[in-house]
Kinemage of the C-alpha trace (Angstrom):
@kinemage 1
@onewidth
@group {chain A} dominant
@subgroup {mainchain}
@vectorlist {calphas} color= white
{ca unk a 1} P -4.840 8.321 -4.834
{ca unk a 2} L -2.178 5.793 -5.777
{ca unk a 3} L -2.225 4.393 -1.876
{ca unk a 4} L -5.199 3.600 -2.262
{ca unk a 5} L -5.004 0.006 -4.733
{ca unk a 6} L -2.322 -1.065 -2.339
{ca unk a 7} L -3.959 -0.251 1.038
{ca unk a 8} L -6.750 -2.574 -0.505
{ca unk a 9} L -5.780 -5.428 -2.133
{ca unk a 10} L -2.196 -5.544 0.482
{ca unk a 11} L 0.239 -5.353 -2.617
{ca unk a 12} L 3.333 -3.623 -2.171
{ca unk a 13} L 4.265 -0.770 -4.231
{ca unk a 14} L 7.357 -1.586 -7.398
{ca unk a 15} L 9.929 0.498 -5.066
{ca unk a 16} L 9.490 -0.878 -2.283
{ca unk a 17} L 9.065 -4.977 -3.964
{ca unk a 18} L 12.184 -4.194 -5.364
{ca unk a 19} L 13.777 -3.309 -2.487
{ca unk a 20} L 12.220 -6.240 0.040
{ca unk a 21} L 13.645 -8.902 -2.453
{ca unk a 22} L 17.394 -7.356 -3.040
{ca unk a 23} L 16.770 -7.835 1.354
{ca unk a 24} L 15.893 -11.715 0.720
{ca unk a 25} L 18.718 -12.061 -1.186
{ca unk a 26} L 21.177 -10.323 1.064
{ca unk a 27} L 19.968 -12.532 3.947
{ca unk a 28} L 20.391 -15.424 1.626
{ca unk a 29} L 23.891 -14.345 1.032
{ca unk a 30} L 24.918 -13.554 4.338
{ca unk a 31} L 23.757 -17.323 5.174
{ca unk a 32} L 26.256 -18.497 2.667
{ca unk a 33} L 29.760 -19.493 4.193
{ca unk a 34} L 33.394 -20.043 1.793
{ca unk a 35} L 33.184 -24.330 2.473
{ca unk a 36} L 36.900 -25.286 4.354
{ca unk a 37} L 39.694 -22.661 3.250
{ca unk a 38} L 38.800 -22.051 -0.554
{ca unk a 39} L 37.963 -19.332 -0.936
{ca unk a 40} L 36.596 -20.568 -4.525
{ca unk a 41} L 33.930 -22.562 -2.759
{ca unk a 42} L 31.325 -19.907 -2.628
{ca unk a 43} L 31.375 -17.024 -5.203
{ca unk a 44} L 28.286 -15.252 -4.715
{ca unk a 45} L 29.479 -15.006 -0.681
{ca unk a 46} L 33.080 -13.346 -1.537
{ca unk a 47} L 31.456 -11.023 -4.167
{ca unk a 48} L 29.526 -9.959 -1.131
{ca unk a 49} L 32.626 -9.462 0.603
{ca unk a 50} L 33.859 -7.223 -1.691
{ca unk a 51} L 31.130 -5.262 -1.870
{ca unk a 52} L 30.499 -5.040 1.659
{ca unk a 53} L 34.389 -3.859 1.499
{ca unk a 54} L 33.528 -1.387 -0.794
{ca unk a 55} L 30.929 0.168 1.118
{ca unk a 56} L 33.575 0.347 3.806
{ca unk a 57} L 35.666 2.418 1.875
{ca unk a 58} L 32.706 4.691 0.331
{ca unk a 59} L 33.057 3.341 -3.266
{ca unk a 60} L 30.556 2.737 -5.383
{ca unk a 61} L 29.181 -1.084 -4.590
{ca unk a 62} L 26.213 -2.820 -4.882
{ca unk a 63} L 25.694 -2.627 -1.103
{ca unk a 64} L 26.023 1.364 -1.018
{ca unk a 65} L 23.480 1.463 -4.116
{ca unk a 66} L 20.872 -0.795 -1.667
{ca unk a 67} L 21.639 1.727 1.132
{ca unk a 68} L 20.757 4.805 -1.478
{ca unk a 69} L 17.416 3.161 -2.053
{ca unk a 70} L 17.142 2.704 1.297
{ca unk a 71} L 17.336 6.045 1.839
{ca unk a 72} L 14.923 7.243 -0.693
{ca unk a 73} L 12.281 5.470 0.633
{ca unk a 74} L 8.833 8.035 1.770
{ca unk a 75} L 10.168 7.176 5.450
{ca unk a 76} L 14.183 6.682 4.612
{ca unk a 77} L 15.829 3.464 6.120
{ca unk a 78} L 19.466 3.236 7.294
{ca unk a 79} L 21.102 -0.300 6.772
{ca unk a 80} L 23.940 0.247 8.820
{ca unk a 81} L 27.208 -1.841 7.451
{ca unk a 82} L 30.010 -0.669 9.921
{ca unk a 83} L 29.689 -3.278 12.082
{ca unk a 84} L 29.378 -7.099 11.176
{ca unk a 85} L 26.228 -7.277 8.708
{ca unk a 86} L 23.900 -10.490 10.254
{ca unk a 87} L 20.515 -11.543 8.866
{ca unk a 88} L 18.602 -10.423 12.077
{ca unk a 89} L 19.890 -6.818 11.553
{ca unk a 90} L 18.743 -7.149 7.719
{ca unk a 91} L 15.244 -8.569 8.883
{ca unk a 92} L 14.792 -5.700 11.292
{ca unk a 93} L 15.004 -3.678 8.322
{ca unk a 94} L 12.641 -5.673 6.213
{ca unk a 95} L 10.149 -4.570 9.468
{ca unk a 96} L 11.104 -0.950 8.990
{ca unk a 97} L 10.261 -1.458 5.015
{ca unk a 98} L 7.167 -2.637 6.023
{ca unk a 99} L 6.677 0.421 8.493
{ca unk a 100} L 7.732 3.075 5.861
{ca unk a 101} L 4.713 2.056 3.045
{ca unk a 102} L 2.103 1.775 6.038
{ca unk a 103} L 3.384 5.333 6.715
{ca unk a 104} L 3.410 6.484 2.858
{ca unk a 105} L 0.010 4.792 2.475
{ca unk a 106} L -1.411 6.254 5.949
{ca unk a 107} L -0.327 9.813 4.969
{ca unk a 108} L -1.851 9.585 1.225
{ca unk a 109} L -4.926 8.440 2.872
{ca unk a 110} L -5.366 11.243 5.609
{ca unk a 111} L -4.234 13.678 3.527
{ca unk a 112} L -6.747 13.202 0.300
{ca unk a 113} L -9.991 14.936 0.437
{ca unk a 114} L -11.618 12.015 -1.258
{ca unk a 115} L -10.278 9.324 1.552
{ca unk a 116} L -9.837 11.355 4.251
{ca unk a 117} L -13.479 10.637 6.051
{ca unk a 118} L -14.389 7.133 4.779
{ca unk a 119} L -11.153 5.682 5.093
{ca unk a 120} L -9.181 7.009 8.099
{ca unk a 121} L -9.392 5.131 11.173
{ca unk a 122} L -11.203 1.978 9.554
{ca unk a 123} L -11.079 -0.927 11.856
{ca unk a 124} L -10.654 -4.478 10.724
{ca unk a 125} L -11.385 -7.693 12.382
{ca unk a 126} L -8.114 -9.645 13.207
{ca unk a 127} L -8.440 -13.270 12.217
{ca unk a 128} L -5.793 -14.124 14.865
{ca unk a 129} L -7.285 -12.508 18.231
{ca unk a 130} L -10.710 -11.597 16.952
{ca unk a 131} L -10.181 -7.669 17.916
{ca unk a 132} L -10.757 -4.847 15.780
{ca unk a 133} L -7.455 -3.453 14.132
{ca unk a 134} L -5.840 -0.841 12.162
{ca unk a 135} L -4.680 -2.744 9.075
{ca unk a 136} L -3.520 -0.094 6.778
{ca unk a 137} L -2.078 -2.756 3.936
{ca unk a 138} L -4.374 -5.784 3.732
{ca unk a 139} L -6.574 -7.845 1.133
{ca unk a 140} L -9.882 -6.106 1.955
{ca unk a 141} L -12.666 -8.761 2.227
{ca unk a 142} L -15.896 -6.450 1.264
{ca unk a 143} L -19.362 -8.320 2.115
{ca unk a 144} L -21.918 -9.114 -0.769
{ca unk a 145} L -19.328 -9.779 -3.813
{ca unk a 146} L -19.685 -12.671 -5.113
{ca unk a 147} L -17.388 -14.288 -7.643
């Protein structure tokens, strides 16, 4: 039953917040370049380095520990780090994120006995293209409330 307060009002779950914003700030750090040849110029960007280095050589780092959360995620996520990390991979795996609560939320929804008929399968009006959709995490506008 604790899908259900997300699947209405579109918030994101605490594990899975968490995890989206150590992403923004990844692809924030990735964007960050040492300025010229000091290697002084950008600290945050070499302590990234180092952990990314770390992760190489399967020590503890703060990259591995984002991987491990990754991984315990209802539908696990692999960052993979042995090639050159870029923001486009890291976005891709914002999407997957995103994929893995609609799943978690999805399966808690089919699989309750008091959700399972009125909410699976619910169709939604898309703003964008005016069809009916399957939003499973979205602000639900309900008719006759008024504030």
């Amino acid at each position: 039953m604790l899908a259900i307060p997300f699947s209405e009002t579109g918030i994101w779950p605490v594990k899975y917040r968490r995890v989206s914003l150590v992403l923004n700030y990844l692809c924030y750090l990735l964007g960050l370049k040492p300025e010229g040849s000091s290697t002084a110029a950008r600290p945050a960007w070499n302590a990234l380095q180092e952990s990314l280095t770390l992760a190489h050589a399967k020590h503890i780092s703060w990259i591995n520990d984002l991987r491990i959360a990754l991984l315990k995620l209802y539908t696990p996520v692999e960052l993979a780090i042995f090639s050159q990390l870029i923001v486009p991979q890291v976005e891709d795996t914002m999407k997957l994120i995103k994929l893995s609560i609609e799943t978690w939320i999805n399966h808690n929804i089919e699989t309750s006995a008091g959700t399972k008929d009125p909410l699976t399968g619910r169709l939604e009006m898309d703003s964008g293209s005016g069809k009916l959709v399957k939003k499973v995490l979205d602000f639900r506008h309900y008719s006759g409330y008024n504030h």
